[in-house]
C-alpha positions, 0 to 999 in steps of 0.5 A, a space after each residue: 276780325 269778322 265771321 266770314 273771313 279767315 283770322 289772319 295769324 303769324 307765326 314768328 319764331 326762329 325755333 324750327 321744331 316749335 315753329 313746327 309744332 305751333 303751326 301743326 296744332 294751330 292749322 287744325 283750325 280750319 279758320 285760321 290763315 298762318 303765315 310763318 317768319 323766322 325773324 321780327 324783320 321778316 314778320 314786320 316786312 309783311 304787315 301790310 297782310 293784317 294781321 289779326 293775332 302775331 304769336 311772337 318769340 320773345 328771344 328772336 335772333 336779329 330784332 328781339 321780340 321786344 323790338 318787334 312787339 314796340 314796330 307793330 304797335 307804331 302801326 297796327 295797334 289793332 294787331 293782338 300780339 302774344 309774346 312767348 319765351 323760355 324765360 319765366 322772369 316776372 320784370 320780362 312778362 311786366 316788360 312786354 305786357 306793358 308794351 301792348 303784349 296781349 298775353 305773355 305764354 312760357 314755352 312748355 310742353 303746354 304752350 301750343 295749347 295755351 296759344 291756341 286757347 289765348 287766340 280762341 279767347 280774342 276771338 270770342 272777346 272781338 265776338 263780343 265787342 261787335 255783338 255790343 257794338 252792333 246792341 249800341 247802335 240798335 238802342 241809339 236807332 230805337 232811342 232816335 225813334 222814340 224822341 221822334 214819337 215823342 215830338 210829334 206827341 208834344 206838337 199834337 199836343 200843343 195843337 191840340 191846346 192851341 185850337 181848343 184854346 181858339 175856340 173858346 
């Protein structure tokens, strides 16, 4: 993910009018590319897009959501996932988050919201992440010149030393 280019996001739900709705609400942000998949064989068919985020229906006819989550992360483990389901059973949040579920959202009549907030969020951490990355590289490049400085003060100095040791 970068500033200059769209966040790449699919959509992978079998519920036609949530579907609908989730991509509606998540199109109202000009940054996003959606891309929609009825089904986890679909969605994986066309990984080689790069995705950036899947929003992911846990209870997908075919290829659970489950599967689907563990075939993205044999290959794109730098993908966000976030799982979404009916289901509020604390072992299936458990289940997924530990299969490398970014965040787990209950469908209600908020979850598009909840979505849209999670996404805002990754993107405001990867924002973070490369701004951090970016701050390392400048104290390496700034600490390389000063242990450059710092070893021509030393052999100045040893000069120094040296030719006034010869003249004595």
């Amino acid at each position: 993910m970068n500033d200059d280019s769209l966040i790449n996001i699919f959509i992978v739900e079998d519920d036609e009018v949530f579907l609908k709705t989730l991509s509606h609400h998540l199109h109202q942000v000009k940054k996003y590319k959606i891309s929609t998949f009825s089904s986890g064989e679909d969605c994986l068919a066309k990984m080689s897009r790069n995705p950036d985020i899947v929003v992911l229906d846990l209870n997908l006819k075919g290829m659970t959501g489950l599967e689907t989550l563990k075939k993205i992360r044999q290959t794109k483990n730098d993908t966000y996932v976030i799982i979404c389901s009916e289901q509020e059973d604390i072992q299936t949040t458990l289940d997924v988050l530990k299969e490398g579920a970014y965040e787990y959202i209950i469908k209600n009549e908020n979850s598009a919201t909840r979505i849209k907030n999670s996404i805002s969020h990754i993107i405001k951490s990867e924002e973070i992440k490369n701004e951090n990355l970016e701050l390392r590289l400048k104290v390496s490049k700034y600490q390389l010149y000063i242990g450059a400085i710092a070893l021509v003060v030393a052999i100045a100095g040893f000069f120094t030393w040296w030719f006034n040791l010869r003249e004595r």
